[in-house]
N, C-alpha and C positions, 0 to 999 in steps of 0.2 A: 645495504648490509646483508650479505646473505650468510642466511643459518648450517651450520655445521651438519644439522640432523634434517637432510632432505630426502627423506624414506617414500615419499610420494614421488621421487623422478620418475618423468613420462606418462606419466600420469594425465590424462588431459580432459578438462571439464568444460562445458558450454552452458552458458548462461543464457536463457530469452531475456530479453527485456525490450522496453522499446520508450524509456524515458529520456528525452535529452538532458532534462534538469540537473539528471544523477549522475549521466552515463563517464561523466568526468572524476567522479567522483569514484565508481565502481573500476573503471581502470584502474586507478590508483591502489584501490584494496588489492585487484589482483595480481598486481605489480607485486605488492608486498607480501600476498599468500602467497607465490611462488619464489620468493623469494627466503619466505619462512621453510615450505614444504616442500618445493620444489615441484610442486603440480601447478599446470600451464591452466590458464582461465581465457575462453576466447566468449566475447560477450557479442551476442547476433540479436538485430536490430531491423525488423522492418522498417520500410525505407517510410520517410518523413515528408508529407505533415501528416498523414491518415494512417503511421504505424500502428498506432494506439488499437483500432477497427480492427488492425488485419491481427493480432495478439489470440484471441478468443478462437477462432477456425486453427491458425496454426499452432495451439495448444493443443488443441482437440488431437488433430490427426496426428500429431506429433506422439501423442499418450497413446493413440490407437492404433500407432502402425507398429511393423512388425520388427522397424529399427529407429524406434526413438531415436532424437540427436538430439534432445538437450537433457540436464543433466538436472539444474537450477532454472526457475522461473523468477523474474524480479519484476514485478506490478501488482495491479491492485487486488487485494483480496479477494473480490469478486468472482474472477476465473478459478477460482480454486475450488467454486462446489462444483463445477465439473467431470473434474478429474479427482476430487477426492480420495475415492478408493488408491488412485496411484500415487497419494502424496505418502514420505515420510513423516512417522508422527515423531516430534520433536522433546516431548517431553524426557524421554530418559537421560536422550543426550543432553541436555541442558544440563540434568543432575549429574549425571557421570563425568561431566567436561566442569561442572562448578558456573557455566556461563551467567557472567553478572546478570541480571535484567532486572536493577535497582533504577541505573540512569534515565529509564522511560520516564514520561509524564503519563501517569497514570491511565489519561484515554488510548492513548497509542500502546499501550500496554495492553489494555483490556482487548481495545481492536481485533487485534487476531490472538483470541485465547482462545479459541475453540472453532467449533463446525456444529453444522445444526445439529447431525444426527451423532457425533463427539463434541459435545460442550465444553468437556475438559480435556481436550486433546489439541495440543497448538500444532500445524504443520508449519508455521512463519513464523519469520523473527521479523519486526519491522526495523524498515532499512528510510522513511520519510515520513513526512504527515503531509496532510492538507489542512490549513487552517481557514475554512472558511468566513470572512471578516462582515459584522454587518457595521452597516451605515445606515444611520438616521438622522432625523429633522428633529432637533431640537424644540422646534416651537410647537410638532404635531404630539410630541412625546418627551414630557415633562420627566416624566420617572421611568423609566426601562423595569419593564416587567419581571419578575423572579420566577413566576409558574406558569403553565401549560395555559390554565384558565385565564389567570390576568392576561396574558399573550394575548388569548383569542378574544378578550372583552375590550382591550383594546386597539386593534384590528376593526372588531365591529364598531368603532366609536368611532374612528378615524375614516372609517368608509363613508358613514353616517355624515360626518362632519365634510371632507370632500365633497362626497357627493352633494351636499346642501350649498355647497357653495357654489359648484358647478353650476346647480340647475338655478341657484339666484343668479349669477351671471348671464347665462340664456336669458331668463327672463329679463 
């Protein structure tokens, strides 16, 4: 469905990114921004499986040459102390545009609130998470620990205990 008020024709934006997971997903959206505003989204993609590596160098010179070609960056927060100085801070537009950012889960929220040396200065909106999942042994770990301490006390129990087995085995 396209929108009546496309005051952005010809307009044309380039996105880095270099996530396959997303990258179906971010067509989509720019399918439908341009559709809304009538401003064209072209999203560039180092080539795959080692895009990820080449992200970081051609961010850099990208910011540092004398004709940028991307517009938007879409990966991980990481690349972004970089270039810093040439990020947009995001905060007003949020306020002036009303942008929900209720639907977050709190971590991915906090995520990108800020920059070391702007604490309270967001340059990102998050667009994915990573959730990373643990797996344990039941029989080695009765109770899953709650804090920092319990963590590492049992860690040391559990090496203690391994390794005691270990070396009764040998023997």
């Amino acid at each position: 469905m396209k929108s009546t008020n496309r005051k952005y024709e010809n307009v044309h934006m380039t996105i880095l990114s270099s996530d396959d997971s997303y990258k179906l997903a971010l067509k989509a959206f720019a399918r439908e921004f341009e559709a809304e505003t009538g401003a064209t989204i072209e999203i560039v993609s180092p080539p795959n499986p080692h895009g990820w590596y080449y992200l970081e160098p051609l961010l850099e010179a990208d910011v540092f040459s004398e004709d940028p070609q991307f517009d938007i960056f879409c990966q991980n927060r990481e690349f972004a102390f970089q270039i810093e100085p040439h990020l947009l801070p995001l905060n007003s537009l949020i306020e002036k545009f009303d942008y929900d950012m209720k639907g977050f889960l709190k971590p991915v929220y906090r995520f990108d609130s800020g920059m070391p040396r702007h604490p309270d200065t967001r340059v990102g909106l998050p667009i994915r998470i990573l959730s990373p999942f643990i797996f344990y042994r039941k029989d080695l770990i009765k109770e899953f620990p709650t804090t920092w301490d319990d963590y590492e006390t049992m860690l040391d129990e559990i090496i203690e205990t391994v390794h005691y087995r270990t070396s009764e085995q040998v023997n």
